[in-house]
Every structure is written in C-alpha cells, then in structure tokens.
DRENDO-1510 file (C-alpha; in Angstrom, 1 decimal, always signed):
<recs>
REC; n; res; u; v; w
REC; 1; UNK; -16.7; +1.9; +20.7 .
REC; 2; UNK; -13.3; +0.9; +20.7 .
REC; 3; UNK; -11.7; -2.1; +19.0 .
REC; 4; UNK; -8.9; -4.9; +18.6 .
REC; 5; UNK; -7.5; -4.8; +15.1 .
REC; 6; UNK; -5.0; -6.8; +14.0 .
REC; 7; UNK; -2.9; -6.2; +11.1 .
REC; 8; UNK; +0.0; -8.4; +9.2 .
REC; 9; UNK; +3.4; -7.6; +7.9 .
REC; 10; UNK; +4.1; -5.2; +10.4 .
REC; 11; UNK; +7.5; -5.1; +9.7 .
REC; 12; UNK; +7.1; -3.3; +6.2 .
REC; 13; UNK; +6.7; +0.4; +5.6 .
REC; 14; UNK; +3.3; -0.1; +4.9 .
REC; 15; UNK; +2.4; -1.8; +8.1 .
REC; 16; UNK; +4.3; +0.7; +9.6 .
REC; 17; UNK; +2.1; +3.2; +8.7 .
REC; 18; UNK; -0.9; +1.9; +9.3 .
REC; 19; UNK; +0.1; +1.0; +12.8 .
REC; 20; UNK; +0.9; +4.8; +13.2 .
REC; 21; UNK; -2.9; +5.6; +11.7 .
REC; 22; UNK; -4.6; +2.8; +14.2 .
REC; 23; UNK; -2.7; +3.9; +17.2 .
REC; 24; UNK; -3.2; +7.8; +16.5 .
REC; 25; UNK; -7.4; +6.6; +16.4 .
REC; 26; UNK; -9.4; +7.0; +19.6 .
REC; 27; UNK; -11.4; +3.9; +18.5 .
REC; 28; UNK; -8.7; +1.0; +18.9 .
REC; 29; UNK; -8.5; -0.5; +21.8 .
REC; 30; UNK; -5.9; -2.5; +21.0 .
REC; 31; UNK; -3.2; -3.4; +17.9 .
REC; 32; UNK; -1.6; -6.8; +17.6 .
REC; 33; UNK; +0.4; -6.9; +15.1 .
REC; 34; UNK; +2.1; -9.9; +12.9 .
REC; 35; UNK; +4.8; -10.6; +10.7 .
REC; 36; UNK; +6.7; -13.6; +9.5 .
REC; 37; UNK; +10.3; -12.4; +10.9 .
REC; 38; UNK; +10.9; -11.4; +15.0 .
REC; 39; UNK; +13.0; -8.7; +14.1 .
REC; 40; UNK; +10.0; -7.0; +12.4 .
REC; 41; UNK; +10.4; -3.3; +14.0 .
REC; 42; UNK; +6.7; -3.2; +14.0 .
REC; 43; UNK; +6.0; -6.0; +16.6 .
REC; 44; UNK; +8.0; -4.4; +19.0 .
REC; 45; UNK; +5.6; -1.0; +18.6 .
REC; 46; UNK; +2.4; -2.6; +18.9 .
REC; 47; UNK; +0.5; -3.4; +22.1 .
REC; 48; UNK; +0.6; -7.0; +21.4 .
REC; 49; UNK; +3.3; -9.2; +18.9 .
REC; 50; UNK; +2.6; -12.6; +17.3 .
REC; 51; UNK; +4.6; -14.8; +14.5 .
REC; 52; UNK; +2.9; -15.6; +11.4 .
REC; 53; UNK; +4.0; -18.0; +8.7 .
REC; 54; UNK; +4.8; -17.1; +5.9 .
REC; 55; UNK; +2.0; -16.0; +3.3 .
REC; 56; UNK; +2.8; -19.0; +1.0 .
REC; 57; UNK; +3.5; -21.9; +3.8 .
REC; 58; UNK; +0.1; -24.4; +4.3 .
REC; 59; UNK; -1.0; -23.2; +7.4 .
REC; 60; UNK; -0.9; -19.3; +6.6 .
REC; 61; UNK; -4.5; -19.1; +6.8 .
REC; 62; UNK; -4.7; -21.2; +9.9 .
REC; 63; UNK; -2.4; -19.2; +12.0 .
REC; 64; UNK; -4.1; -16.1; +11.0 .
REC; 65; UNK; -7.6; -17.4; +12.5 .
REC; 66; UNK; -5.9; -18.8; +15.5 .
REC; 67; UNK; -4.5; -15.4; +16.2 .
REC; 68; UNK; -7.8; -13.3; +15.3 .
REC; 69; UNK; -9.7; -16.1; +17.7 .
REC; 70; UNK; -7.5; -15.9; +20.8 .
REC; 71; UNK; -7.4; -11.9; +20.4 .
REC; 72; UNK; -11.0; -11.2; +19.8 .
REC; 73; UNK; -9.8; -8.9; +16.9 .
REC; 74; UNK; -13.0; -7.2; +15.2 .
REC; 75; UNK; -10.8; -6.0; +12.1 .
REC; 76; UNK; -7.6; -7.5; +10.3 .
REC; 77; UNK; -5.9; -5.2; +7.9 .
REC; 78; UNK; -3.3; -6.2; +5.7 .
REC; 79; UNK; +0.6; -4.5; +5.9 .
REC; 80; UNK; +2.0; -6.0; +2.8 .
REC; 81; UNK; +1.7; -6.8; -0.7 .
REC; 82; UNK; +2.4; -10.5; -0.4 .
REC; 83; UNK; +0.0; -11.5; +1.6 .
REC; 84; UNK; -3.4; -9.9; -0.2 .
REC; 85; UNK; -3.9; -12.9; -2.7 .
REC; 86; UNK; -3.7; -15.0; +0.6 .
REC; 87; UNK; -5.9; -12.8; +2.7 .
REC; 88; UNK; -8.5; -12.6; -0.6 .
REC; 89; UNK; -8.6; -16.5; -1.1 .
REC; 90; UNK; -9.1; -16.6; +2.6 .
REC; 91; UNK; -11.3; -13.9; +3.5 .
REC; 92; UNK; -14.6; -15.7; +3.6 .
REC; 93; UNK; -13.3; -18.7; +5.9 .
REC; 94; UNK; -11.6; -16.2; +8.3 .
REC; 95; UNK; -14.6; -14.1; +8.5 .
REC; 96; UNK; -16.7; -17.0; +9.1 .
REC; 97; UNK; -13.9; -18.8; +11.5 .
REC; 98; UNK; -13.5; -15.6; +13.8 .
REC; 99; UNK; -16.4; -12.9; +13.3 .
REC; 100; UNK; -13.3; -10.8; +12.3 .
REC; 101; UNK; -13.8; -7.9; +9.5 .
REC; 102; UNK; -10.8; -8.8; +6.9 .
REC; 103; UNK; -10.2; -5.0; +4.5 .
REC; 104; UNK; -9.3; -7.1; +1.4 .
REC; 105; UNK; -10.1; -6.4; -2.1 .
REC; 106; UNK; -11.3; -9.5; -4.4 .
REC; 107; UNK; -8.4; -12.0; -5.8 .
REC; 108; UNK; -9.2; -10.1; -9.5 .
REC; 109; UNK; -8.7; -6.7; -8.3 .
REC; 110; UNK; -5.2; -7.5; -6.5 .
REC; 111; UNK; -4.4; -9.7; -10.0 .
REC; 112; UNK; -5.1; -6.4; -11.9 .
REC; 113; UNK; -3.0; -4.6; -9.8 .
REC; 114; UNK; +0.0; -6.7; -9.0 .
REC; 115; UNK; +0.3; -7.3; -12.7 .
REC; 116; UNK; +1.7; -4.1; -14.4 .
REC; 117; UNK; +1.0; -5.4; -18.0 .
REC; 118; UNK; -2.9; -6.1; -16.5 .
REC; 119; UNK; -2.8; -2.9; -15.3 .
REC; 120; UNK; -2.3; -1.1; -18.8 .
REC; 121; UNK; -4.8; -3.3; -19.8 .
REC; 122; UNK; -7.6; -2.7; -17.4 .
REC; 123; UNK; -7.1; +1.5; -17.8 .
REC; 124; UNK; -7.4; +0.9; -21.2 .
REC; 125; UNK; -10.4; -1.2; -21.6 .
REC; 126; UNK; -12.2; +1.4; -19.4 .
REC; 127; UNK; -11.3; +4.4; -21.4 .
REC; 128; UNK; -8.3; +5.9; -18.9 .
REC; 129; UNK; -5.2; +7.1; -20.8 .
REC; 130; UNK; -2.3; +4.7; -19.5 .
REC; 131; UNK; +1.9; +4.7; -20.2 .
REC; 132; UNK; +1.8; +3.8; -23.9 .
REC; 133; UNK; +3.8; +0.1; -22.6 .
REC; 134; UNK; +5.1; -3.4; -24.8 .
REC; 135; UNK; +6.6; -6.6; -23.5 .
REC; 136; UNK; +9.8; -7.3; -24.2 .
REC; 137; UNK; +9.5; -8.8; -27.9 .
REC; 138; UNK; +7.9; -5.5; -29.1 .
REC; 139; UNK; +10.3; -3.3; -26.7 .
REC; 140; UNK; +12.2; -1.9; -29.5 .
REC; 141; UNK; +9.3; -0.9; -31.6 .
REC; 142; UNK; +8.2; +1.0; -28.6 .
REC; 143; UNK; +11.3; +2.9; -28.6 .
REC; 144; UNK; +11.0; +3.7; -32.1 .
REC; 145; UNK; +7.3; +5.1; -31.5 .
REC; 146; UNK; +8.0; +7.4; -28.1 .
REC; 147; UNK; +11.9; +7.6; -28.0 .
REC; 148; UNK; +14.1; +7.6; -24.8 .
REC; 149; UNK; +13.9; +6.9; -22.3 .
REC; 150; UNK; +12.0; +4.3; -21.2 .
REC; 151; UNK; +10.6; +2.7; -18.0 .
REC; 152; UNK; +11.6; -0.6; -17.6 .
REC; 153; UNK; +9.7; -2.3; -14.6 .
REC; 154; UNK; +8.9; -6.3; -13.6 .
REC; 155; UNK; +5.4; -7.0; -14.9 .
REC; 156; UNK; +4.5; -8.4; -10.8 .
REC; 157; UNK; +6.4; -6.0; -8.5 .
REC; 158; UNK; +6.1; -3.2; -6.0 .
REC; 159; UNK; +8.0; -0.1; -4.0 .
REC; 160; UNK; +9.6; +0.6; -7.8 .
REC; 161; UNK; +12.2; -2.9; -6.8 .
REC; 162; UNK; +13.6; -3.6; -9.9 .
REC; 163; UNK; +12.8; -0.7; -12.1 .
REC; 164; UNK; +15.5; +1.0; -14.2 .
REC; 165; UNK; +15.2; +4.3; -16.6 .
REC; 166; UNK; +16.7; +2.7; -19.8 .
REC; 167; UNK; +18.4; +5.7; -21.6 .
REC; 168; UNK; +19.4; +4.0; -24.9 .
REC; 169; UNK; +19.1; +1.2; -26.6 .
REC; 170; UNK; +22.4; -0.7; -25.3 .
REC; 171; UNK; +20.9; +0.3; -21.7 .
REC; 172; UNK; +17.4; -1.1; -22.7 .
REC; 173; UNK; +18.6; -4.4; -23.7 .
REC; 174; UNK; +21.1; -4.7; -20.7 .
REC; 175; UNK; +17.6; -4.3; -18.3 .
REC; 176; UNK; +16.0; -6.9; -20.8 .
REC; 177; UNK; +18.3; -9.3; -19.7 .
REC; 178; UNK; +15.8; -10.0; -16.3 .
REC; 179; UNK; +12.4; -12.1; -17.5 .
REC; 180; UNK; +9.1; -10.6; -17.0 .
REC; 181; UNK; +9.5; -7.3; -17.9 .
REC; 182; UNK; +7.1; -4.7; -18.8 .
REC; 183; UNK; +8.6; -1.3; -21.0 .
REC; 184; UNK; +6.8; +2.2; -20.9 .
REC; 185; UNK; +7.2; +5.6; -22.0 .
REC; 186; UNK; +8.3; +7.3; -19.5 .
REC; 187; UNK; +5.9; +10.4; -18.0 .
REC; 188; UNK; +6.5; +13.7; -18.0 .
REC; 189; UNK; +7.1; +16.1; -15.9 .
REC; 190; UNK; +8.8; +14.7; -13.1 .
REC; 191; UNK; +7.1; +17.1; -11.0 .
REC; 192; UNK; +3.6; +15.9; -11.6 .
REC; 193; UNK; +4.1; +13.1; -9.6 .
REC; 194; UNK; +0.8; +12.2; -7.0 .
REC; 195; UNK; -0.3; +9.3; -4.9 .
REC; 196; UNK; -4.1; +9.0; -4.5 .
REC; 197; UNK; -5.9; +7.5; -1.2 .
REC; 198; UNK; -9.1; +5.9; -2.5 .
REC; 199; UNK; -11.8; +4.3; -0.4 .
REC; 200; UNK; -14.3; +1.8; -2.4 .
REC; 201; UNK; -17.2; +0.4; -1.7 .
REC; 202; UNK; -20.1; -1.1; -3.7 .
REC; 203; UNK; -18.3; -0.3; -6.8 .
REC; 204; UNK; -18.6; +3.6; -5.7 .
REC; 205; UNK; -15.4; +5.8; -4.8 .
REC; 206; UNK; -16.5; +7.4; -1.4 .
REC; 207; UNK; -12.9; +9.6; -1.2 .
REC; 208; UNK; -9.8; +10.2; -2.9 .
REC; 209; UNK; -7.0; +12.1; -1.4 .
REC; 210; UNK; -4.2; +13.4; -3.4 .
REC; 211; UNK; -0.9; +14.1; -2.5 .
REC; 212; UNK; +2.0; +15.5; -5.1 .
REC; 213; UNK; +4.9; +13.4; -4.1 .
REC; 214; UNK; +9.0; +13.2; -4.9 .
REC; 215; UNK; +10.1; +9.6; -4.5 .
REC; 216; UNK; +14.0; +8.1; -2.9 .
REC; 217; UNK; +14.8; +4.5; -3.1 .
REC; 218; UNK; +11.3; +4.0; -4.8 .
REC; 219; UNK; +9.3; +5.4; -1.5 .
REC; 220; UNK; +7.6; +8.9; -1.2 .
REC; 221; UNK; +10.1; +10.9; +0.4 .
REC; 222; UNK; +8.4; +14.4; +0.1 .
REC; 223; UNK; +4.7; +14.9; +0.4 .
REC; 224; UNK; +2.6; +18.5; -0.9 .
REC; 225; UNK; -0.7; +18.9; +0.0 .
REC; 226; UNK; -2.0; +22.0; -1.7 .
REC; 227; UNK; -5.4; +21.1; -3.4 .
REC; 228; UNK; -5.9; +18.7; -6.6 .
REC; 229; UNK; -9.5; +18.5; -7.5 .
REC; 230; UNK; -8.8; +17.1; -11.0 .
REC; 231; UNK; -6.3; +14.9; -9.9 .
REC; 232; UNK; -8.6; +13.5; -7.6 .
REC; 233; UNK; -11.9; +13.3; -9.5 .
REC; 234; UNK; -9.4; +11.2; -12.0 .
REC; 235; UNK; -8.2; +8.8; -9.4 .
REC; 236; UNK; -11.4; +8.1; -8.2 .
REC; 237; UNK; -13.1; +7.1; -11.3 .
REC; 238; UNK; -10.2; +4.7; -11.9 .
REC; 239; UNK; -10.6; +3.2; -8.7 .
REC; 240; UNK; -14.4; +3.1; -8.7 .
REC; 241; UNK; -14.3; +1.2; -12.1 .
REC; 242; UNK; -11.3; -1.9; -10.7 .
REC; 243; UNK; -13.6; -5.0; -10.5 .
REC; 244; UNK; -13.5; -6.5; -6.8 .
REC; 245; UNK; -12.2; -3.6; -5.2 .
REC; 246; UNK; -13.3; -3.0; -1.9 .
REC; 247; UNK; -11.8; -0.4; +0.7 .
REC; 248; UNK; -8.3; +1.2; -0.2 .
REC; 249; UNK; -6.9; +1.4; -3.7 .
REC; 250; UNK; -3.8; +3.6; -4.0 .
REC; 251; UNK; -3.7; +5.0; -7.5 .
REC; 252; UNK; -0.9; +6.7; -8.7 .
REC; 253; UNK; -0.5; +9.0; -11.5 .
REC; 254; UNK; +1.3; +12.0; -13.2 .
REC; 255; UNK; -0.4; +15.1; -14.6 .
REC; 256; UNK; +1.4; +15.1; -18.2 .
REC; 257; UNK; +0.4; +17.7; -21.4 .
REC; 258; UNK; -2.3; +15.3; -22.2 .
REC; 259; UNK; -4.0; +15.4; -19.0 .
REC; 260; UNK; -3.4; +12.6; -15.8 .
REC; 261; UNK; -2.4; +9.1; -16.8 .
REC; 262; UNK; -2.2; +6.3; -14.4 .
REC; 263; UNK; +1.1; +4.5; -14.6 .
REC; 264; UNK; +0.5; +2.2; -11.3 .
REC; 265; UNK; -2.5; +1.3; -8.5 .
REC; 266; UNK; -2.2; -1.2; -5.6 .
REC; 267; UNK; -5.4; -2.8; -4.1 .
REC; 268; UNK; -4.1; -1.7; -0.7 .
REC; 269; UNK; -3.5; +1.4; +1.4 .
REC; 270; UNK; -0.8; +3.6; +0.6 .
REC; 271; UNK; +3.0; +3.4; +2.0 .
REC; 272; UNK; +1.7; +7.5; +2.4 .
REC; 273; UNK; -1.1; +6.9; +4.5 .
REC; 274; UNK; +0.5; +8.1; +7.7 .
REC; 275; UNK; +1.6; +11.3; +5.9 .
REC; 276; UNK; -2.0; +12.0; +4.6 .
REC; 277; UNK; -2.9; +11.3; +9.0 .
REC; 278; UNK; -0.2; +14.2; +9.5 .
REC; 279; UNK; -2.2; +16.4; +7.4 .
REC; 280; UNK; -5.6; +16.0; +8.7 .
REC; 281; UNK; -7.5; +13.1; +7.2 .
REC; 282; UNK; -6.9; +9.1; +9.0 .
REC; 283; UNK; -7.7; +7.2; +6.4 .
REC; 284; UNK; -7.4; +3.7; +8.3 .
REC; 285; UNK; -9.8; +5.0; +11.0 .
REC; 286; UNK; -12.5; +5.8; +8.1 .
REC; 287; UNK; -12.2; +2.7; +6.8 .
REC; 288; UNK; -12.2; +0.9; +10.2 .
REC; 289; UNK; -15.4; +2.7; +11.0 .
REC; 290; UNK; -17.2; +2.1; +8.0 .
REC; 291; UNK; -16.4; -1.6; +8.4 .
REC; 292; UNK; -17.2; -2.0; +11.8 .
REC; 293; UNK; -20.1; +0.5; +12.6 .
REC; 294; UNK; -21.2; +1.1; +9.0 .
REC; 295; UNK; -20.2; +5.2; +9.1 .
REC; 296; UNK; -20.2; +7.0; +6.1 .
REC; 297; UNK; -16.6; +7.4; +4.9 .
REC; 298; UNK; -15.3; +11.5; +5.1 .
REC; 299; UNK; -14.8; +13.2; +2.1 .
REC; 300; UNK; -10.9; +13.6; +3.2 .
REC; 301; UNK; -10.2; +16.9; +2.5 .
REC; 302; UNK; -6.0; +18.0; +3.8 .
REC; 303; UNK; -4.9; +21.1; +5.2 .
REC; 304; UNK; -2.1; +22.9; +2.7 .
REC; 305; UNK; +1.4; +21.7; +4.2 .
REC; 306; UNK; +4.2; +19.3; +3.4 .
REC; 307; UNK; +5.4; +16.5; +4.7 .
REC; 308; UNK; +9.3; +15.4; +4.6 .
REC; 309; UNK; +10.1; +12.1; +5.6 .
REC; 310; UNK; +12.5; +11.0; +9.0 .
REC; 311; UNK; +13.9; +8.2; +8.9 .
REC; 312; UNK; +13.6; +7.0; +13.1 .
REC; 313; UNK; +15.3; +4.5; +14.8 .
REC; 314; UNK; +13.4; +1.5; +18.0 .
REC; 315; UNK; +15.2; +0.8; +20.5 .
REC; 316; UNK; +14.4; -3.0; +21.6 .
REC; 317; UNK; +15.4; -5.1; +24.9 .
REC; 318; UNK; +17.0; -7.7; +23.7 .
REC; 319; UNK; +15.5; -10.1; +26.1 .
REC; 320; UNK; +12.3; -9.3; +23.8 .
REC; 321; UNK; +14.1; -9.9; +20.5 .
REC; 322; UNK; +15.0; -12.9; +21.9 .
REC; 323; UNK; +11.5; -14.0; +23.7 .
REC; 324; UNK; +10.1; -13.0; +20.5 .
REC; 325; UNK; +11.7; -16.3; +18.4 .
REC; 326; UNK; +8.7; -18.2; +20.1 .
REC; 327; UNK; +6.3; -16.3; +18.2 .
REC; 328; UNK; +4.5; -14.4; +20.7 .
REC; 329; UNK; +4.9; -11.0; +23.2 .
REC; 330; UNK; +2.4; -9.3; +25.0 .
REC; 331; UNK; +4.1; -6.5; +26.0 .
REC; 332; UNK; +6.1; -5.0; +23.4 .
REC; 333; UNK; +8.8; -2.3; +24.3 .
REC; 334; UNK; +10.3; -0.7; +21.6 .
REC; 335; UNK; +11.0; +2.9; +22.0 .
REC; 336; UNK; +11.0; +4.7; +18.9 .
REC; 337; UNK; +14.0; +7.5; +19.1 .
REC; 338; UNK; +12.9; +11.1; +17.6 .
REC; 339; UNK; +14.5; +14.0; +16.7 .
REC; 340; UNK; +17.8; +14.2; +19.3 .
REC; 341; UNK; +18.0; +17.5; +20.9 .
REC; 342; UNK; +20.2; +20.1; +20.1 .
REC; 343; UNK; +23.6; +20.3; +22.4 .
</recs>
C-alpha cells in the first residue's frame, strides 16, 4: 500500500531529510508537510503545504488533528526538536482524534534526551561510560581532574547551538557567563566521531546504523560508511535501555582509548538520515512500515562509501510565497537547483 504521511517542521534540516527519505519510498502516496514559518523551504518541496502554530501556542495540538483529519494522513513524523514534548503529551488524543500513527517517543525519553546533564545521568545509572561532566559550581574541579579543554554545552540544546571548546580557565569562565550550562571532558580522538540510527520498539533495539562523521557549523558535513559492528552493538544497547523510547533514537558517540562513550542522543531521527538513504538503508520507510503494516524492521546494513554534503538552493514562485501567508498550498513548486553544469 501506499500512504499519506505528514510530517512537521519541515523547514529544519531534519525535516528536510526526512522529506527526502518519504519521497524516495515507493509507499507514500503523498507528503504534506508543516511548519510554523511560510518561508519554510520544505513546504514548498512537498506535495502538499499547511501552517502550523507554533509548538508552544494553545491550539498546537488542535491544528495538528485538523490537518491529519482533512488529509487522511496514516502517519505523522516529527521534523524538529521543539515540537516532540508537544507531539508526546499529545500523541494519544491525536491518535484517537484522527486514526493517524504519530512516531513519538514517551515525554521521559525526550526529557532524558533534551537534557544533557539527564543524559550523563541516565548512561550512568545503566552502566554506559559517559563524558566525565559537572555543572557549573563544580566546573573548576572538573578541570583540575581531566585538564583542558573542556566542552562547554547548554544543559537543553541541540545541532551543537551554543557549545564552545573552553581552552583555559579565563576561556571557561567567559562561557560560564551564559546560565544552564553543562561542562565535559572533551573526547578523544576527533576522528572517532559516529552518529548511530536506532530503531526501538518494545524496549528492544531492532537496528543500529553507524556512520563515522566530521561535523561544520555543528551538522554532519562528511559521512564514512565502512563497517562498525562494535560501535553499533554499543549504540544499540544504549538505546534499547532509554525508558519510553519508541522508534528512532539517534545516539552519538566517540570511540576513545577506553572504548565508545556516549556524549549525546536525541529521541528523534537523525539530521543524517538522508545520508544513511544514499547509502542503501531508508530508515523512515522501515519505520513507516513497521508502524503502519507491522513489518519487521531491516537489520540496516550500508554499502562502504562516503557521503559529502551540498549545500542546494529552491527556487519558489513568489506568488506561492505569498499564497502561502494563508497557511495552506496544494500544489507546491519549488525547484530544488543541483549541481550547475560545467561551461
């Protein structure tokens, strides 16, 4: 069968890639996708646009079901980090409102992983070696124990926004100056860098796909595929253990002298999903068919090969920019511009 999904903050780099993974799927129908602002570049590459509030206004939740209802969606996935507590608080009453499958891990999963001290925490209490980390009143004793330098991140946070590599002390205290940070010791090698795509379900990991990664401007910029068992079998106990998850975790690690240590996860796909689609393995479609038709999910495994960003720019009538202020297009026309041709 084919199928109607809908999925939010389509304007992100995270709903951007899971557009690319739905429309590459011979089972969607249809994508309709959502976001709070019309000049969202994904609205304009999906086969149908709508306006939602934003995530924290009163009638988030409302507008969601309206939109599931009048599109007959069979599966909502969510395209940005702000709006999975919403979607989790809400799942139950949109599921029940619109007969709509919502991929959404339980409020205490997304808690866990939004919250980078919880984090540390939750790895710890389940035996996983984590970033030896402090909050800011013990950040100098940290420094004392591991040296420099250190990470200095926002406890709630994603896409690295906000983290600094504080080198000494004058530089540790200079990123101190922002409340609600979290300090770590920073990882090494630099090299050892991988994102993990986990699927979960019934508190069992049914895949995890690894991917050593370079990052720019906090976003994988470089992807390897080239085989990492251990790394895997790592990430998916991790995953398998985070209370109320349920579908994607992304966990992300480095492979350091005393084995892999988690430093980050997010209850969500990847911002590297599409690039793990380029190299053989759709990870949206798996989940979309195991939600919908109850299909085992594939063991995931990538051909060797790398991956290396483009940046890409849409090209958008502005008579649809413009039509889309009223919160609604049903024929979106951006045309995405590709790799110009040599003269």
């Amino acid at each position: 069968m084919r199928y109607d999904v809908l999925v939010t903050g389509a304007g992100a780099l995270l709903g951007q890639g899971i557009l690319k993974a739905l429309r590459a799927s011979d089972h969607v129908a249809r994508v309709i996708a959502c976001d709070a602002a019309p000049a969202a570049v994904g609205l304009y590459l999906a086969d149908a646009a709508r306006l939602l509030p934003r995530c924290d206004a009163p009638g988030y939740a409302d507008a969601v079901i309206e939109v599931a209802r009048r599109e007959r969606v069979a599966l909502i996935l969510c395209g940005t980090d702000l709006e999975l507590p919403a979607l989790a608080a809400n799942r139950a009453r949109i599921e029940a409102e619109t007969g709509a499958h919502v991929v959404v891990s339980d409020a205490e999963a997304i808690a866990i992983a939004e919250d980078k001290w919880l984090t540390v925490q939750f790895l710890r209490a389940h035996g996983f070696d984590a970033p030896r980390s402090a909050l800011a009143a013990d950040a100098h004793r940290l420094a004392d124990e591991v040296g420099y330098p250190l990470v200095v991140k926002p406890r709630i946070g994603a896409g690295s926004v906000g983290l600094t590599v504080a080198r000494d002390r004058v530089q540790l205290e200079r990123a101190l100056e922002v409340h609600g940070m979290v300090v770590q010791e920073y990882l090494r090698p630099d090299e050892e860098e991988y994102t993990v795509g986990t699927i979960v379900h019934a508190g069992a990991c049914a895949a995890a796909v690894a991917l050593k990664r370079t990052l720019r401007h906090g976003n994988t910029h470089t992807a390897i595929s080239n085989g990492y068992d251990e790394v895997e079998a790592y990430a998916a106990r991790v995953a398998a253990a985070l209370p109320g998850a349920r579908g994607p975790i992304n966990v992300q690690l480095r492979r350091t002298g005393r084995g892999p240590v988690v430093f980050e996860f997010n209850a969500r796909f990847s911002g590297t999903t599409p690039l793990r689609h380029e190299l053989g393995w759709n990870e949206v479609e798996a989940v979309l068919l195991h939600a919908l038709e109850r299909r085992p999910v594939p063991r995931g495994r990538l051909r060797r090969g790398a991956v290396l960003r483009w940046t890409a720019e849409v090209l958008v009538p502005l008579e649809q920019l413009e039509q889309m202020q009223s919160g609604r297009l049903d024929a979106p026309a951006g045309l995405v511009r590709g790799v110009p041709e040599r003269r």
